[in-house]
ROFILO-908623 format. One record per residue: z negated, x negated, y of N, C-alpha, C in turn; residue in three letters. Coordinates in steps of 0.001 Angstrom, whole numbers, plus 524288, in hexadecimal, padded with zeros to 5 digits. Each point is the difference from the previous one (the first is absolute). Layout:
<drenfis>
+-------+-------+-------+-------+-------+-------+-------+-------+-------+------+
!   n.w !   n.u !   n.v !  ca.w !  ca.u !  ca.v !   c.w !   c.u !   c.v ! resn !
+-------+-------+-------+-------+-------+-------+-------+-------+-------+------+
!     Z !     X !     Y !     Z !     X !     Y !     Z !     X !     Y !  Ala !
...
+-------+-------+-------+-------+-------+-------+-------+-------+-------+------+
</drenfis>
This chain:
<drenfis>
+-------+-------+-------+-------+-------+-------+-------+-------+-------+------+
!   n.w !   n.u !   n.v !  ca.w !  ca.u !  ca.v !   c.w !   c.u !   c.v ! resn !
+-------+-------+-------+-------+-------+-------+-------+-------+-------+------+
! F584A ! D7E54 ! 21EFA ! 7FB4D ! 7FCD3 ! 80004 ! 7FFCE ! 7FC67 ! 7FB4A !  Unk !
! 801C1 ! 8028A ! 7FCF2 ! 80008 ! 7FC67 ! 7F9A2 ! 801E0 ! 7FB2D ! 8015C !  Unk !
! 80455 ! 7FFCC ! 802E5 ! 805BF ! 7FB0B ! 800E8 ! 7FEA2 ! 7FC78 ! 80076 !  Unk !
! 7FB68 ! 8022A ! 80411 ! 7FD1C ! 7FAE8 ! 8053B ! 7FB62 ! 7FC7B ! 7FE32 !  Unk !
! 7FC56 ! 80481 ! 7F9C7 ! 7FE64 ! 7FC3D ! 7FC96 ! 800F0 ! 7FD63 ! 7FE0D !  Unk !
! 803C9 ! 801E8 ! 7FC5F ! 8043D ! 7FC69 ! 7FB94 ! 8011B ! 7FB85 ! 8032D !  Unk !
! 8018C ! 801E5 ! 805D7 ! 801D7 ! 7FA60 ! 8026C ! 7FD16 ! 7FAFC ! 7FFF1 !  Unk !
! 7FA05 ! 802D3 ! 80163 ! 7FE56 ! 7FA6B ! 80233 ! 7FBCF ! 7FF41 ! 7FA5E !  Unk !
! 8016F ! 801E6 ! 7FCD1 ! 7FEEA ! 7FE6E ! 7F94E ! 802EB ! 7FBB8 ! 7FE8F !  Unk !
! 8031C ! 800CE ! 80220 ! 80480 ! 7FBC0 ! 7FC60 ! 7FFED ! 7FBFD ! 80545 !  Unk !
! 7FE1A ! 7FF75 ! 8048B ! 7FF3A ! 7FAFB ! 802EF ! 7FA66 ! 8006E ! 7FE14 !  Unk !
! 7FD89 ! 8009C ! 7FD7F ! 7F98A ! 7FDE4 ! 7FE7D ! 80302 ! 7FE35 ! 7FBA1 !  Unk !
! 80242 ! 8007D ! 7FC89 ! 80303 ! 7FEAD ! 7FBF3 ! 8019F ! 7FAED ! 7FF41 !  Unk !
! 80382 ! 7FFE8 ! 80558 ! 8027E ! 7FBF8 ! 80182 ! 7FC79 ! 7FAF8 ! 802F2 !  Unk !
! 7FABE ! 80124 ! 802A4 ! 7FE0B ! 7FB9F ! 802E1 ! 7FCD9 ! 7FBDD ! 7FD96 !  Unk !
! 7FFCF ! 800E8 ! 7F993 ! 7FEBB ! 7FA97 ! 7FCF7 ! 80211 ! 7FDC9 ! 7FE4D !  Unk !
! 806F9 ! 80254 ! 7FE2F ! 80282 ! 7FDE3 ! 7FD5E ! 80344 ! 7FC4F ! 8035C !  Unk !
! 803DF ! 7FDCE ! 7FC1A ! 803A1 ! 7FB7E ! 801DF ! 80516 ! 800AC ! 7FD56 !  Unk !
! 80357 ! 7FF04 ! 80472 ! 8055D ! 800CD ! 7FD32 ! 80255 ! 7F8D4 ! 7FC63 !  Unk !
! 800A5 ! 8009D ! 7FD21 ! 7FFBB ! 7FAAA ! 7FBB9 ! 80640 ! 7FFC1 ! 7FE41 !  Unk !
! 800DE ! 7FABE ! 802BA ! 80789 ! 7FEFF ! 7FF73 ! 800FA ! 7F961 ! 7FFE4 !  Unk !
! 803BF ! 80079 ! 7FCCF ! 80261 ! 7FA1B ! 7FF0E ! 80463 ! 7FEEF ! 803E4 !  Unk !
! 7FEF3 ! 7FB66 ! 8008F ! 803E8 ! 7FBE6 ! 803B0 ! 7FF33 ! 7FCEA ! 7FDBF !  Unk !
! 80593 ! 7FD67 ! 7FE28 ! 8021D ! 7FAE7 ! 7FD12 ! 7FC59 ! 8011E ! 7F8B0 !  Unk !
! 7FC19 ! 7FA1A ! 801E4 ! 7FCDC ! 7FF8D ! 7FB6A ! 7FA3B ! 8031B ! 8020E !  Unk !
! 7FEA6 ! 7FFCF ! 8036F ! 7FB06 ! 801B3 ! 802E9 ! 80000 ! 80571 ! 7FEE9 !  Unk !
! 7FBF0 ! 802A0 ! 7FF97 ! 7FC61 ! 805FA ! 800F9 ! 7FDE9 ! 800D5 ! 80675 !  Unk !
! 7FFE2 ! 80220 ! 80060 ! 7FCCD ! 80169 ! 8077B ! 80101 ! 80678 ! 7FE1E !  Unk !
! 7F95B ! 80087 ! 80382 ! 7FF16 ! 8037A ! 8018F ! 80074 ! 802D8 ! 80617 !  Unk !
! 7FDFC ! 80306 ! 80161 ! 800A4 ! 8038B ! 80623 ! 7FC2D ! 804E8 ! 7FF0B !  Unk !
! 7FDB2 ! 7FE8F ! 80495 ! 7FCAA ! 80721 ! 7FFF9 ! 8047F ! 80193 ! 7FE11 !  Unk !
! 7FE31 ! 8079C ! 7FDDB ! 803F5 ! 80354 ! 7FD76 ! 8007D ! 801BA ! 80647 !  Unk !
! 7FC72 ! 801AF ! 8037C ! 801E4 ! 801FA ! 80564 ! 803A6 ! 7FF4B ! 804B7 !  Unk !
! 80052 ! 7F8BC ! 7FDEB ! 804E6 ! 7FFBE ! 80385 ! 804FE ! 80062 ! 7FEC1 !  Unk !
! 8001E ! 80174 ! 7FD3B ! 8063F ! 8000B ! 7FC34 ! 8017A ! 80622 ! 80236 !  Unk !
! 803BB ! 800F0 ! 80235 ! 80176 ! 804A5 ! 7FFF5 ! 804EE ! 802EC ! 7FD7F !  Unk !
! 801C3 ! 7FAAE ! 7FBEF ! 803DC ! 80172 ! 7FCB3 ! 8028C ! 7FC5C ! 7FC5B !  Unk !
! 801CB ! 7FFF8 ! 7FA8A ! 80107 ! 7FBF5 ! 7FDBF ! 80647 ! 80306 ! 7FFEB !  Unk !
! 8042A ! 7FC7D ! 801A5 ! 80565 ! 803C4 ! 7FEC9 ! 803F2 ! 7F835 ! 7FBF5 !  Unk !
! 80469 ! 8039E ! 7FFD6 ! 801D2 ! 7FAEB ! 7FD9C ! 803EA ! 7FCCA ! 8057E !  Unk !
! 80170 ! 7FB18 ! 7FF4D ! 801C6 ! 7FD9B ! 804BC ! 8058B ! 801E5 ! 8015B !  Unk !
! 7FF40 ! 80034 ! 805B0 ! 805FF ! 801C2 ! 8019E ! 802AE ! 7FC1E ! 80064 !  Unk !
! 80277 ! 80024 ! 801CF ! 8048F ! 7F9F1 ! 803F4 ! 7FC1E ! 7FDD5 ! 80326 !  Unk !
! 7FF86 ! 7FB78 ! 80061 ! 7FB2F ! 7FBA9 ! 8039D ! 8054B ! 7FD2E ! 8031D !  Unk !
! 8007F ! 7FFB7 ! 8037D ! 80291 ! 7FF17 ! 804D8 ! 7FD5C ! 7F913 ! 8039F !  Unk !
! 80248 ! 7FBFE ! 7FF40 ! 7FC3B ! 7FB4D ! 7FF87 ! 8009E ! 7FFBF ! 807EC !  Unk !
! 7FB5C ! 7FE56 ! 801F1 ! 8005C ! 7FFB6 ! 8064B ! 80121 ! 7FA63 ! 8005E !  Unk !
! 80425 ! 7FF83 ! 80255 ! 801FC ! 7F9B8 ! 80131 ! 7FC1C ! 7FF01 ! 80394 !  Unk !
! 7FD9A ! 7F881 ! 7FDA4 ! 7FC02 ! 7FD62 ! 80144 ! 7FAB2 ! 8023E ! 8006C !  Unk !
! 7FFB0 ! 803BF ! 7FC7E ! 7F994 ! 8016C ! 7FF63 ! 7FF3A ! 7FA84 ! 7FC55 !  Unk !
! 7F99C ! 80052 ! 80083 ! 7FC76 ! 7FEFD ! 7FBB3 ! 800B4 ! 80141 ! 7FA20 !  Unk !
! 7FFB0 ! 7FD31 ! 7FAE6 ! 801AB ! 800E0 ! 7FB39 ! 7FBA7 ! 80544 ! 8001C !  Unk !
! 7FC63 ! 801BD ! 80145 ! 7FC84 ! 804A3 ! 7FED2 ! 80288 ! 80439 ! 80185 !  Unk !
! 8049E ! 80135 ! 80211 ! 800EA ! 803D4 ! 80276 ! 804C0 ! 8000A ! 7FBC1 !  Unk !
! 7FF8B ! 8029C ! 7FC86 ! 804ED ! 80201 ! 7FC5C ! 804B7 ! 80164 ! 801E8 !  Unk !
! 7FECF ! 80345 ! 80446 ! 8029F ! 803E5 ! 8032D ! 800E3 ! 804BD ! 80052 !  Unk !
! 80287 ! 8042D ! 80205 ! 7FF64 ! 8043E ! 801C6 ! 80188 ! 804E3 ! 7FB5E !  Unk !
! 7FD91 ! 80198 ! 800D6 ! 800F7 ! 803AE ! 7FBEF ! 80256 ! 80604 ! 801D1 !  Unk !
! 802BC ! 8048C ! 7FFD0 ! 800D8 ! 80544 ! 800F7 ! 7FD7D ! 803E7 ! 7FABD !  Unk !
! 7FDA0 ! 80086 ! 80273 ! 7FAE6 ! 80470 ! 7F9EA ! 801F8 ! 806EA ! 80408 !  Unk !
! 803B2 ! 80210 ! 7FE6E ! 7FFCD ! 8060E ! 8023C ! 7FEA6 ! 7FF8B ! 80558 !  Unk !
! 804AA ! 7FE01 ! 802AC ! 80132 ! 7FE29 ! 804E2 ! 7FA14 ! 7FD40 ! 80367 !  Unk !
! 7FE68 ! 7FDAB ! 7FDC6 ! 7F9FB ! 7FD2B ! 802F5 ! 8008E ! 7FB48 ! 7FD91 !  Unk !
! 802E2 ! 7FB5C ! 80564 ! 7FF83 ! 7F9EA ! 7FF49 ! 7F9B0 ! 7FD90 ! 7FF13 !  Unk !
! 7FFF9 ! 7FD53 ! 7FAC6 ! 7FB0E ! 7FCFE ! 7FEE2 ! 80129 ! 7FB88 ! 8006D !  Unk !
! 7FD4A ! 7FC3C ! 8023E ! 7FE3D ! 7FA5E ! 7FEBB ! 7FD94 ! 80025 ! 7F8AF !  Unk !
! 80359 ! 7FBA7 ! 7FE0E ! 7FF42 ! 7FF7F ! 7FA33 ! 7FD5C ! 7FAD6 ! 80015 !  Unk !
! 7FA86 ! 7FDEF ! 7FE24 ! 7FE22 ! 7FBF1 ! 7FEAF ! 8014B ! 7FF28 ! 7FB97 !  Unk !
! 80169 ! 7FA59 ! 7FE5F ! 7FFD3 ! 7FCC7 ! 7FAE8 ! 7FB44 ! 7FC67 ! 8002A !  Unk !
! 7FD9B ! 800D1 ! 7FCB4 ! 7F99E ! 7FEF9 ! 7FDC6 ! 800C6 ! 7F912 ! 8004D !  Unk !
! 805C9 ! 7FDE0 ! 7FDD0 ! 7FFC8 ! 7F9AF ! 7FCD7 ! 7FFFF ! 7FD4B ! 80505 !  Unk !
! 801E9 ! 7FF4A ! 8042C ! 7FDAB ! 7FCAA ! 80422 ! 7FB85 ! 800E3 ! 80231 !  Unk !
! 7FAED ! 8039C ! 7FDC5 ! 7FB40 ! 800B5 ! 80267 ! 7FCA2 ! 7FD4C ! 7FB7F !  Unk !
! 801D7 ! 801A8 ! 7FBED ! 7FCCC ! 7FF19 ! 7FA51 ! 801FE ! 7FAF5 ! 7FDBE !  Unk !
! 804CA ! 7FF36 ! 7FF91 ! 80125 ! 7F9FC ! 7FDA1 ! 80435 ! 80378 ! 7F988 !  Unk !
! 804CA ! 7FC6F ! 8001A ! 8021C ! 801E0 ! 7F990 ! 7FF36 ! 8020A ! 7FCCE !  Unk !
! 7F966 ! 80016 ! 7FE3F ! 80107 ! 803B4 ! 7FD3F ! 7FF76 ! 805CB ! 8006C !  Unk !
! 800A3 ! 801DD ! 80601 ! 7FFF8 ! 805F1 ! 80042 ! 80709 ! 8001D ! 80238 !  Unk !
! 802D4 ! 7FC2B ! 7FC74 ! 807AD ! 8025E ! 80208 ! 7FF5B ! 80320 ! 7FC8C !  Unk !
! 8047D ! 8047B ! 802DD ! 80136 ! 80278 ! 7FC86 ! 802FF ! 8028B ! 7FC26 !  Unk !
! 80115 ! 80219 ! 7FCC4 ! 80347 ! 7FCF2 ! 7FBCE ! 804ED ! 80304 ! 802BF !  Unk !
! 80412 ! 7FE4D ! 7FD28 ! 8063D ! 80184 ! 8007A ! 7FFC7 ! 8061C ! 80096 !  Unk !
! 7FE0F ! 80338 ! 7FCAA ! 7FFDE ! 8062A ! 7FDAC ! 7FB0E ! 801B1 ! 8036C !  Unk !
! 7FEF2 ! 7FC72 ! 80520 ! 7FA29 ! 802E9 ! 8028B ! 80447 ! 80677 ! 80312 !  Unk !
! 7FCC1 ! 804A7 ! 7FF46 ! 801BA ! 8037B ! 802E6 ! 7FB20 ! 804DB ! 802E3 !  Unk !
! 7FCFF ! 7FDE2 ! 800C8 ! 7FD51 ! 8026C ! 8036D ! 7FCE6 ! 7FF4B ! 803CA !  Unk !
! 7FEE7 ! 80310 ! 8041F ! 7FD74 ! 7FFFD ! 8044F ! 7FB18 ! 80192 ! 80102 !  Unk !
! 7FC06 ! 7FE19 ! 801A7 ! 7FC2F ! 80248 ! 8013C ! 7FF00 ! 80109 ! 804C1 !  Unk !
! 80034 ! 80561 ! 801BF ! 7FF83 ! 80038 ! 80646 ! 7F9F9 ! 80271 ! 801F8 !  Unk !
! 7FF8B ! 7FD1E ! 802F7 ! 7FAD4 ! 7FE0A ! 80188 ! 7FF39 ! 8056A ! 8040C !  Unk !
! 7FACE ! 8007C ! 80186 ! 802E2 ! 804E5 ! 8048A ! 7F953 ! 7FC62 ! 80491 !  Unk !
! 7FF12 ! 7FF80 ! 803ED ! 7FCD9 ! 7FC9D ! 802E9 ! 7FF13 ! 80355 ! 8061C !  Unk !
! 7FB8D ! 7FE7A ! 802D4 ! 80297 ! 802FC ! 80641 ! 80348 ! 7FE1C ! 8027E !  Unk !
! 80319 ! 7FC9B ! 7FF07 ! 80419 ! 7FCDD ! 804DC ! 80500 ! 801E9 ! 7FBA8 !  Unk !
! 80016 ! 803D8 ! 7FC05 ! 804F2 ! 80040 ! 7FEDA ! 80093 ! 7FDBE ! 7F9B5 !  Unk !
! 8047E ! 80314 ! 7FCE8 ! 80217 ! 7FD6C ! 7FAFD ! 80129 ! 7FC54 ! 7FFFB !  Unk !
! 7FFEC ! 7FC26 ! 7FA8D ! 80097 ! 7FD76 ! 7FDF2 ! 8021C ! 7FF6A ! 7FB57 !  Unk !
! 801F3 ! 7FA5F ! 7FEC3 ! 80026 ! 80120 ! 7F767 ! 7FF6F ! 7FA3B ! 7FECE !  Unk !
! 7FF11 ! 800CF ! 7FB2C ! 7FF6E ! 7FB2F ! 7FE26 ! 80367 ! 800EB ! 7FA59 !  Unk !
! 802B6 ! 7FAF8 ! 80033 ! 803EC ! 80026 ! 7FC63 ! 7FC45 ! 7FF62 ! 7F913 !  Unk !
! 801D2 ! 80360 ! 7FD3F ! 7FBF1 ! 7FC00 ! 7FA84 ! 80556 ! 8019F ! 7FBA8 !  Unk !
! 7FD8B ! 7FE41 ! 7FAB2 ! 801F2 ! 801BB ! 7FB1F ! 80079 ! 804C8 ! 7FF24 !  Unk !
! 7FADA ! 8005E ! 7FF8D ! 7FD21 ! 8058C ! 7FD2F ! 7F8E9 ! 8014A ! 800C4 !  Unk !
! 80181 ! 80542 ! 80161 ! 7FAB0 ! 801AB ! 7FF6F ! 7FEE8 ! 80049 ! 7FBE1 !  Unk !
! 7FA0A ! 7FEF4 ! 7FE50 ! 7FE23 ! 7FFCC ! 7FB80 ! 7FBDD ! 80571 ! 7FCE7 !  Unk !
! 7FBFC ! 7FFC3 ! 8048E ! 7FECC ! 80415 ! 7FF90 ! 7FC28 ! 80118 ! 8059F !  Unk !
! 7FCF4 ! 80632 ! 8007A ! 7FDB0 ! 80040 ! 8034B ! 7F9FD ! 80059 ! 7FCDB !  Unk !
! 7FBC2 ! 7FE53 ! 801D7 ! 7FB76 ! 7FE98 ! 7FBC7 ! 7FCAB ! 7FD4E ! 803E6 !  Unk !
! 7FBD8 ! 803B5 ! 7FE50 ! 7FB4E ! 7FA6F ! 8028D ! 7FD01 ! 7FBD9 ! 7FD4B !  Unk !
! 7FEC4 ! 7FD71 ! 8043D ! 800E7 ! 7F8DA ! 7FE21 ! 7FA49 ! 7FEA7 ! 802DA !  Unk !
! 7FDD5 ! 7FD8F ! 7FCB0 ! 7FABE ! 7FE54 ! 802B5 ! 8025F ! 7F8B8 ! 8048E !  Unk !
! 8008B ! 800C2 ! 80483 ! 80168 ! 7FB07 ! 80302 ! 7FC49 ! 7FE42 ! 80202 !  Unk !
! 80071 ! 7F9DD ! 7FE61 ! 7FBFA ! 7FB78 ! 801A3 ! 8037A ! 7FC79 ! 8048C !  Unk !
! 7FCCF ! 80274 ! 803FC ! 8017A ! 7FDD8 ! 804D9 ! 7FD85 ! 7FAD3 ! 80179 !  Unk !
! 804F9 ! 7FADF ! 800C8 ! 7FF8F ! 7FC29 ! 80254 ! 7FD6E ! 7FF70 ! 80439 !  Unk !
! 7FB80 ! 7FD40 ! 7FF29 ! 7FCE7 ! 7FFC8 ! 807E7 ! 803FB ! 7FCCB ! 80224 !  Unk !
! 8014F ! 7FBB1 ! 7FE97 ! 8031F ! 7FB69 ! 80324 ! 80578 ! 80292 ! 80170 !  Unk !
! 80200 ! 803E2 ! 7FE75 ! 803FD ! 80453 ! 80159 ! 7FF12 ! 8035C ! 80416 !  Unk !
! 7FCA2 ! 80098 ! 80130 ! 7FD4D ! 80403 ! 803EC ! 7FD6B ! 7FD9C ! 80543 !  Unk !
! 801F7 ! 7F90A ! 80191 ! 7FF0D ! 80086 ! 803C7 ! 804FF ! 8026F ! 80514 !  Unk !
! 7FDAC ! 80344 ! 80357 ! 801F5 ! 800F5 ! 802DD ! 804CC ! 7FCC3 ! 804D7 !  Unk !
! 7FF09 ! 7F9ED ! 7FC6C ! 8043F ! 7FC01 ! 80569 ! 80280 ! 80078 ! 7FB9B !  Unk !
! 7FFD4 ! 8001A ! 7FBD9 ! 80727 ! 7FD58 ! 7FD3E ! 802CD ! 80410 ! 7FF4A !  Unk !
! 8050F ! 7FF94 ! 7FEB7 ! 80327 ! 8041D ! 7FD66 ! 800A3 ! 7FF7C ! 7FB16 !  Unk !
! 7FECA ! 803F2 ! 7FD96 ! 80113 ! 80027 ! 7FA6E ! 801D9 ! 80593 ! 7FD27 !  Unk !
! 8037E ! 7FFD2 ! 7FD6B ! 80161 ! 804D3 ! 7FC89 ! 7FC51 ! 800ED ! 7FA75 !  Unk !
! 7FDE6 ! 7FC8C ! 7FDD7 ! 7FAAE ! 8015E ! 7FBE7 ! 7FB87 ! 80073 ! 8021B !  Unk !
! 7FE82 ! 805AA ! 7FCB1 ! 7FA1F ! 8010C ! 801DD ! 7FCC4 ! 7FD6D ! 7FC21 !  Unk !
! 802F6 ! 800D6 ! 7FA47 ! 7FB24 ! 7FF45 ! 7FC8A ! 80383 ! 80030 ! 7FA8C !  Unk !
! 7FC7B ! 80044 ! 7FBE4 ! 802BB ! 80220 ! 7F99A ! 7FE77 ! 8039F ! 7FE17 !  Unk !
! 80231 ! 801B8 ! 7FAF9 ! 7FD41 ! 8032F ! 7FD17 ! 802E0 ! 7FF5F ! 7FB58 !  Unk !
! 7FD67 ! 80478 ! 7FCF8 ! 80279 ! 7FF3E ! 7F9C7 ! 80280 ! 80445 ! 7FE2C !  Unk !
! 803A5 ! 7FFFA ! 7FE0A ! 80167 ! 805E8 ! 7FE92 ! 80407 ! 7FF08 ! 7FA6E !  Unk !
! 7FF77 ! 80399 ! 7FB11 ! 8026D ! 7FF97 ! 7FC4E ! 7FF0D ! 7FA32 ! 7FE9F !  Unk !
! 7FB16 ! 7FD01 ! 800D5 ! 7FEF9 ! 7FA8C ! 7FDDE ! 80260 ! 7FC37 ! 803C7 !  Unk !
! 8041B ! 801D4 ! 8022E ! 80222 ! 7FA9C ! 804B3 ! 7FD7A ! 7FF82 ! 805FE !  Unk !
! 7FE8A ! 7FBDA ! 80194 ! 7FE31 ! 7FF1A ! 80519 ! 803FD ! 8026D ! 803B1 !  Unk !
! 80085 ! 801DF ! 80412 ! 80308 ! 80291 ! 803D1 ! 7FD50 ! 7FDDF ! 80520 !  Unk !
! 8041E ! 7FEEF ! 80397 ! 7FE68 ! 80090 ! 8041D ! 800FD ! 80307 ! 802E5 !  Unk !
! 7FB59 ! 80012 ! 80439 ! 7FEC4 ! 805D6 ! 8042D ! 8016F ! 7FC5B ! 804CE !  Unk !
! 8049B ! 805B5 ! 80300 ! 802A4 ! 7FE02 ! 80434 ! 7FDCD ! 8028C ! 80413 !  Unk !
! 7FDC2 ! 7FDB4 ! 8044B ! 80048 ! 80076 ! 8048F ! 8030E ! 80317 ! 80434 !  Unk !
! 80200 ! 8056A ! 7FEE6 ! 80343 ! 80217 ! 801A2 ! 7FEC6 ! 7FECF ! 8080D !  Unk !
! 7FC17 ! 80107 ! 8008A ! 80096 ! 7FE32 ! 80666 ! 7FF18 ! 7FA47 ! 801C4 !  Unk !
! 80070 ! 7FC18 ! 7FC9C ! 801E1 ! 7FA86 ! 8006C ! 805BE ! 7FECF ! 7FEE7 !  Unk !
! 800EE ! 8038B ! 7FD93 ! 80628 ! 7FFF7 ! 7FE9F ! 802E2 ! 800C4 ! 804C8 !  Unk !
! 7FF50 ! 8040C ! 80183 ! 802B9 ! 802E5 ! 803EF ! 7FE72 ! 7FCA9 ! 80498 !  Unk !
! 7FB2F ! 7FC76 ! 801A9 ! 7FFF5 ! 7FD89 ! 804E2 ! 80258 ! 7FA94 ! 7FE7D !  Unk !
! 800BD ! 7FDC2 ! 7FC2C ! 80335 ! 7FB51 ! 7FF39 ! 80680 ! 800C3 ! 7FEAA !  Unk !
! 8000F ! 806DA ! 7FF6C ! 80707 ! 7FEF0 ! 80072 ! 80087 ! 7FF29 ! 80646 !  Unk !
! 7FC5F ! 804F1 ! 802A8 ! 80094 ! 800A1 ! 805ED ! 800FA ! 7FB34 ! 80326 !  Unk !
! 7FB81 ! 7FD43 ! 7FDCC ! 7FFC7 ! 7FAD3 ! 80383 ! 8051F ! 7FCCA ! 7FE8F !  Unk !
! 800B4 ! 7FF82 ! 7FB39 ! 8052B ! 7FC76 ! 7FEE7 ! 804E2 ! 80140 ! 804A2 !  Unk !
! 8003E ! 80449 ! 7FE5D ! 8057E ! 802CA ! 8030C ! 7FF34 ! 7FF61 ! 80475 !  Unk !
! 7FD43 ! 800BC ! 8031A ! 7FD29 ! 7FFAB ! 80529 ! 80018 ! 7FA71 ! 801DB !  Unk !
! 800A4 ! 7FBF0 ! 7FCF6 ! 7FE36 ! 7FBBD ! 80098 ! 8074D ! 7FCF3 ! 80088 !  Unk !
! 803EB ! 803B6 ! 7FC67 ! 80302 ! 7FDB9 ! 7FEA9 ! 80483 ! 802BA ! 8051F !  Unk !
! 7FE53 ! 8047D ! 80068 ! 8031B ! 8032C ! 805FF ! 7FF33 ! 7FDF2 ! 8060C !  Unk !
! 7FB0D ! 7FDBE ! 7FDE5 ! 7FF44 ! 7FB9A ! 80641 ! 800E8 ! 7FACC ! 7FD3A !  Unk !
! 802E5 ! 7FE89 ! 7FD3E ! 801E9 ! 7FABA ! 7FEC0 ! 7FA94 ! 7FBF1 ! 7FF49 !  Unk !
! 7FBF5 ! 80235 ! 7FDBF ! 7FCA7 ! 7FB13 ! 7FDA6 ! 80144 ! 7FD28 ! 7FC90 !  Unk !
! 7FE83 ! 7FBE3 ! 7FDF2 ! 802C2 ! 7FD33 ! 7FC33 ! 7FA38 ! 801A7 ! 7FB44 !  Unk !
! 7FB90 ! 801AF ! 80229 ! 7FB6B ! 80132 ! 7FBF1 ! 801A0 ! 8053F ! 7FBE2 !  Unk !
! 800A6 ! 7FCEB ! 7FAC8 ! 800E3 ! 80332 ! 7FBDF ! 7FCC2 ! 803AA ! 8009F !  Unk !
! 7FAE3 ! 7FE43 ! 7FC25 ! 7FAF0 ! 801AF ! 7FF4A ! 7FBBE ! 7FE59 ! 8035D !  Unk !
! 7FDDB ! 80287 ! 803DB ! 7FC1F ! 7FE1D ! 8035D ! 7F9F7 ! 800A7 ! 7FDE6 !  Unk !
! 7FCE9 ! 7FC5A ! 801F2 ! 7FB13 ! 7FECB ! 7FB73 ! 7FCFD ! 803B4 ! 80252 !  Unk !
! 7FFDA ! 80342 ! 806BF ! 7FC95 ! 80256 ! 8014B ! 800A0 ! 805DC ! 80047 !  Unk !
! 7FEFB ! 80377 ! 800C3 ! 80161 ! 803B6 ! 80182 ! 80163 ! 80254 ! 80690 !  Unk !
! 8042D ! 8011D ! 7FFD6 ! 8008B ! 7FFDE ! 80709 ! 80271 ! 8067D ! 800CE !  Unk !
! 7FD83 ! 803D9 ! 803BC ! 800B9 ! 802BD ! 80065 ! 804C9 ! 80285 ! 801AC !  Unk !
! 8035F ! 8044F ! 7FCE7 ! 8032A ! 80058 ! 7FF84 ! 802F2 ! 80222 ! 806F7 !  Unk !
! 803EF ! 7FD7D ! 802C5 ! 800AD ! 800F5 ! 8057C ! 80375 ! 805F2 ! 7FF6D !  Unk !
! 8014B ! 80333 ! 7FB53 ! 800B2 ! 80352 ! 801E1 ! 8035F ! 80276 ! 7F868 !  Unk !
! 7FE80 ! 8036C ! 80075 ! 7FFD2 ! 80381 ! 7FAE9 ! 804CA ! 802B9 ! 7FE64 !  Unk !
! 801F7 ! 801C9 ! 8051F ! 806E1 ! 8018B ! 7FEDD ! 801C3 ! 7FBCF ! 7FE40 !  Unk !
! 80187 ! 7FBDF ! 80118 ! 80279 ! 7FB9A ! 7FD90 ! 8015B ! 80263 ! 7FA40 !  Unk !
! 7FA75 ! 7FFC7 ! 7FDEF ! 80063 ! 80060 ! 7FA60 ! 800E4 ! 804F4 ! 7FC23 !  Unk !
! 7FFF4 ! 803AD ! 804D1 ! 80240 ! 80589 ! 7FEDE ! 806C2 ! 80063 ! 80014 !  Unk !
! 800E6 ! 7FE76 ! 8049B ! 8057E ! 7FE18 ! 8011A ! 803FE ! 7FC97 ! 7F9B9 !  Unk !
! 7FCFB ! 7FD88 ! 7FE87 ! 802A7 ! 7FCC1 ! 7FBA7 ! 80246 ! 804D0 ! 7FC0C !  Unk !
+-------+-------+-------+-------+-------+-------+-------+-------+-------+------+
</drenfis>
C-alpha cells in the first residue's frame, strides 16, 4: 500500500513542474509529465525525403522512435550544437516520441505566462508561452502542438503535398502513420 502512495506522491510532485532543457542557444520547457525519459542519443537513422523536422529514427532498447529536431520548427537558434547528445522521449496516447536537445537542465517549477494569440485553436504552433527560470526567459513548448505539426508534416509529405507548414489545423486522417514512423 505504501508503493501506491509514494507513487502517486511523486506524480502530484511531478504535475507542476517542468522539465527545463537547452537546444542550440534557446531554453524550452515541457510539462515534467510528458517526458517519460531523458536517456543520451543513440544512432538517429535520417528517413530519405522527410521533412528537416524529422531527425530520424532512433532504436532506444529495441523500440523505433521518431526523433524531432526543434531548428526547422523554432528557427537557428534552437541547432544543435556538434556535442548535442540527448533525447527526450516524450511518452503521448498515439505512442513515443523524442525530441532531440543538448541537455536537460533541470526539472523545477516555473511560473508560465501563456500566450492568448498562441492558443488559438486554427493555427499550428509549437509555443505555448514563457517563463523565467535561473533569471533567463525560457520558452514553454506545446508538447500536443508539437506532436500534431510533426504528424501533419509527415502526413502531408507521405501523400506528396508540397505544404511544409500548414496555417490550419486539419485533422489528422489516421494516427498509425505516426506510430509507424
Amino acid at each position: 500500500m505504501e508503493s501506491v502512495i509514494s507513487h502517486q506522491s511523486r506524480i502530484a510532485n511531478l504535475s507542476d513542474k517542468h522539465c527545463i532543457f537547452r537546444s542550440g542557444d534557446v531554453m524550452f520547457s515541457v510539462p515534467a509529465t510528458t517526458v517519460r525519459e531523458v536517456t543520451i542519443m543513440p544512432t538517429i537513422v535520417p528517413v530519405p525525403l522527410s521533412h528537416p523536422s524529422l531527425a530520424g529514427i532512433g532504436n532506444l532498447r529495441s523500440e523505433f522512435l521518431p526523433v524531432i529536431d526543434l531548428e526547422p520548427l523554432i528557427g537557428n537558434q534552437a541547432r544543435l550544437s556538434a556535442d548535442s547528445g540527448q533525447l527526450l522521449v516524450m511518452q503521448c496516447p498515439l505512442g513515443s516520441w523524442a525530441i532531440a536537445i543538448d541537455k536537460v537542465v533541470a526539472i523545477d517549477g516555473i511560473e508560465t505566462h501563456i500566450d492568448a494569440g498562441q492558443r488559438n485553436e486554427n493555427t499550428m504552433s509549437v509555443l505555448m508561452g514563457t517563463a523565467t527560470y535561473d533569471g533567463k526567459v525560457i520558452s514553454v513548448l506545446d508538447v500536443n502542438g508539437l506532436q500534431r505539426i510533426a504528424q501533419q508534416t509527415l502526413e502531408d509529405q507521405w501523400h506528396g503535398s508540397q505544404c511544409v507548414f500548414p496555417s490550419t489545423v486539419s485533422t489528422p486522417t489516421s494516427a498509425s502513420k505516426w506510430n509507424a514512423v
